[in-house]
N, C-alpha and C positions, 0 to 999 in steps of 0.2 A: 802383181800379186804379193801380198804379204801373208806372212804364215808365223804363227805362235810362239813361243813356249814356256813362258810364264806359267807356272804351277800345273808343267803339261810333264810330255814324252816327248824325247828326242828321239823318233825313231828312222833313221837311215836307210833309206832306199829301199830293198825287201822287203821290209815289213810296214810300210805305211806311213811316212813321216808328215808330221804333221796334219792338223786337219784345214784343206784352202779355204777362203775369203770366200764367200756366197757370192761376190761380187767377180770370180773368174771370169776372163775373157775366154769362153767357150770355144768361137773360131779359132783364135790363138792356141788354146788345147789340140783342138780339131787337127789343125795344121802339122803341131807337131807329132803326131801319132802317127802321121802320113810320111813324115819327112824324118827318116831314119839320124839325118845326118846335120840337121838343127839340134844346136845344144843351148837352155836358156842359162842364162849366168845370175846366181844367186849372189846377195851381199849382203852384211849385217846392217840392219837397217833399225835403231832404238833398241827394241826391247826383243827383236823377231828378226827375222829375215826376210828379205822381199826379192824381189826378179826382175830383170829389166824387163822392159815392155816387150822389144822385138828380139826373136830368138839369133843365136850366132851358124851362120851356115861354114861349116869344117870346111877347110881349103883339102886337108889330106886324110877323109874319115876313113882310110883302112891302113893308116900307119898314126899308131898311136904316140909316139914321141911328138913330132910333129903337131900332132894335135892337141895333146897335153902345154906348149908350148902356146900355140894360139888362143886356147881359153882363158890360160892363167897371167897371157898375156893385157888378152879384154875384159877380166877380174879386178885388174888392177886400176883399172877405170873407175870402176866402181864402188871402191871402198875410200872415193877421197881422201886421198892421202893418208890411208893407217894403214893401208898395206906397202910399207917403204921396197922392198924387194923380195925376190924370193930365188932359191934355186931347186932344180929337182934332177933325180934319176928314176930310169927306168929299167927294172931288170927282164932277164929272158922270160921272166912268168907275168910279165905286165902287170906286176906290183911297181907301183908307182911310189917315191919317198919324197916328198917337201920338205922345205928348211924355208919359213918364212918369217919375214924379220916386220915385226906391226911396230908402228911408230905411237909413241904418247905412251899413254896409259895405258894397260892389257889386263883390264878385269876377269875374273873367273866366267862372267857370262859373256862377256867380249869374247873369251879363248874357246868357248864354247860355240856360242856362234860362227866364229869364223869358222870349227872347223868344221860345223855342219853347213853353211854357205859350198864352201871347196867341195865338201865330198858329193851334198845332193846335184852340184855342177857336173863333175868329171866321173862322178857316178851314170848320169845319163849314156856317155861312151860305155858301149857293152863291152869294149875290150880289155876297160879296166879292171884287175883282176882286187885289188887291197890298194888302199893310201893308207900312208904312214904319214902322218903331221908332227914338225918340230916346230915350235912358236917360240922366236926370243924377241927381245925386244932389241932398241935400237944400240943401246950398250951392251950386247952379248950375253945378255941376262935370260937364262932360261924362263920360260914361261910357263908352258904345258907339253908333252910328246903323247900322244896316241897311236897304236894301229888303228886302221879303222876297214871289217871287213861291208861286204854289204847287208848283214845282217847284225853289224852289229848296232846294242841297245844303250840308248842317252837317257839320261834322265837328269831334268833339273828344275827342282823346285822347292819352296819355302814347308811346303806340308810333310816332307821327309816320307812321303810312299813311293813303294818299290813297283814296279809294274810285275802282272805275273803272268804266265801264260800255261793251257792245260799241254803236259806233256806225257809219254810214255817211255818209262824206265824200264829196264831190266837185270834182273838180280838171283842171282842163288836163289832157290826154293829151299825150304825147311830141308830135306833129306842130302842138300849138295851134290844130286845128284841130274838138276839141268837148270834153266833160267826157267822164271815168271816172269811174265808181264804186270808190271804197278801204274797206273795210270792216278799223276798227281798233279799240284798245282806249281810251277817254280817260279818263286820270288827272285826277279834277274838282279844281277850283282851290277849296279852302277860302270857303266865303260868296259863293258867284257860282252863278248859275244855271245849268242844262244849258243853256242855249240859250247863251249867254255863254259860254260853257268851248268848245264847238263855234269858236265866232269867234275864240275865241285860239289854237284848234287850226288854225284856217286861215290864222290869220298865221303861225303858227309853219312849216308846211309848205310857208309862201311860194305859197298859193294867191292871197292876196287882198297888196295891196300891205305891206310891210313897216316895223314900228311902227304900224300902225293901231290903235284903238284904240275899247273900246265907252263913249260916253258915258252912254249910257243905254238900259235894254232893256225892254220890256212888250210883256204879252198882253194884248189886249182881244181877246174875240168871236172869236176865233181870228185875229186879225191879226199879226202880230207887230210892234212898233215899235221900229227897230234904229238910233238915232243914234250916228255913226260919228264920230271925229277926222279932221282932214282929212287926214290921211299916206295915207286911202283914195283920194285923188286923184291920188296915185300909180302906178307902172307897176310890171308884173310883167313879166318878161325874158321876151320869144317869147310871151307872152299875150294873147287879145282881152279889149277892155275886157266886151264880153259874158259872156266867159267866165269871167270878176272875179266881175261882178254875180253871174249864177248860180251859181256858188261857193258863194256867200254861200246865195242862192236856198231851192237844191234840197237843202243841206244842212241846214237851217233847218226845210224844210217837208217832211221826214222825220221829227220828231216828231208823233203823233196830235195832237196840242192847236196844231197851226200847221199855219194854210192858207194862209195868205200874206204876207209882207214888203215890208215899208215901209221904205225905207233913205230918212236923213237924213245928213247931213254937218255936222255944228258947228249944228244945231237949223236948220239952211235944209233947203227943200223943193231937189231938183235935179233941172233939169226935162229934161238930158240930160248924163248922165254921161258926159264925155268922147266926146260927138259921138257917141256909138252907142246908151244906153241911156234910157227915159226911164222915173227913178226920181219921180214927184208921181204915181205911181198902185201901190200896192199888187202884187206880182207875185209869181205861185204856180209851181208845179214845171211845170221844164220839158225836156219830155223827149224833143224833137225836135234838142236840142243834145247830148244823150246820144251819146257815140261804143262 
């Protein structure tokens, strides 16, 4: 199976990537849908990505190291010799981090590919929680770093458009006295996650303080973990600081795969954001603040 993306989307796991070859081995689908524990190994292949024909059956599918190891092991098969080595860890949230060293030349759609190859691979393991990819080349030369969650959005191509998607914000009402619902279109920022592209639509709209900034973002177990730069300690004009937080909140926890948010500031827990909120406990939608 080969799959596109030339003047396409690179979209990763979640949300639909790629559109397959009309010419799919259907059984071959069939198969895997039944069989939890078949993984197929993708590799850059020209201009797209393709699949080997017969899928990899896990020696150890409920211990994910182990498996991580055997995939990236029969990956390497596959990329004829441009994938020279790689190393990896695993942490206790089953965030996985690659450091893989591609031999020759490492084009911007090369580094691309490869790391949609890797992820829609070891993305199949539902254990995996985020891959983080470092790409250098054969003399130590850095190439490309990405996180990369399951949601997050690629894009590459010559026409320079942005993919967008209908979402729903939440924001101060005129009187600052609870949130509305905005329902608009978000033009997603190249290499950054939906949930991320949301936060920078909420500074951008001047819901949440102005220059804030996302340090870093992850899902665990449906958590969301969202540390913020401190310019979040900042004011919004005629805004409660409640109405900040949940901003953030209840826009957040409008996608299905987020039940609730965890905000951090410069990696400190905050045990009261500005005297009205208290962020060191996780906090889901809320819709008693709804005007």
């Amino acid at each position: 199976m080969k799959k596109s993306i030339l003047l396409s989307l690179i979209l990763l796991m979640a949300m639909s990537l790629w559109g397959c070859g009309k010419n799919a081995d259907a059984t071959t689908e069939a198969t895997v849908s039944k069989n939890e524990n078949a993984v197929f190994i993708y590799y850059p292949d020209g201009d797209s990505i393709s699949r080997k024909q017969d899928s990899y059956q896990l020696k150890q599918p409920d211990s994910i190291v182990p498996s991580v190891e055997e995939v990236m092991s029969v990956s390497v098969e596959a990329y004829d010799g441009k994938l020279e080595n790689y190393s990896y860890m695993v942490d206790d949230d089953n965030n996985v981090t690659l450091d893989i060293t591609i031999a020759g030349e490492c084009t911007r759609e090369y580094s691309l590919l490869t790391m949609a190859a890797v992820c829609e691979t070891l993305f199949q393991m539902e254990m995996v929680e985020s891959i983080k990819i470092n790409l250098v080349t054969t003399e130590g030369e850095a190439v490309d770093s990405k996180l990369i969650l399951r949601n997050t959005l690629y894009h590459y191509g010559a026409d320079g458009e942005k993919p967008t998607k209908r979402v729903t914000f939440y924001k101060a009402d005129k009187t600052g006295e609870g949130l509305e619902a905005l329902s608009g279109t978000l033009s997603m920022e190249d290499n950054v996650s939906m949930a991320e592209n949301v936060v920078l639509k909420l500074e951008e709209i001047n819901a949440i303080p102005d220059g804030t900034k996302v340090n870093s973002l992850s899902i665990v177990s449906g958590v969301c973990y969202l540390d913020l730069s401190n310019e979040f300690e900042g004011t919004v004009e005629e805004t409660r600081s409640d109405l900040v937080v949940y901003s953030l909140v209840n826009s957040l926890t409008g996608f299905t795969h987020i039940s609730k948010v965890l905000i951090t500031i410069d990696g400190q827990v905050v045990n009261s954001y500005r005297g009205s909120v208290d962020l060191s406990v996780p906090l889901s939608f809320n819709s008693e603040i709804i005007k």
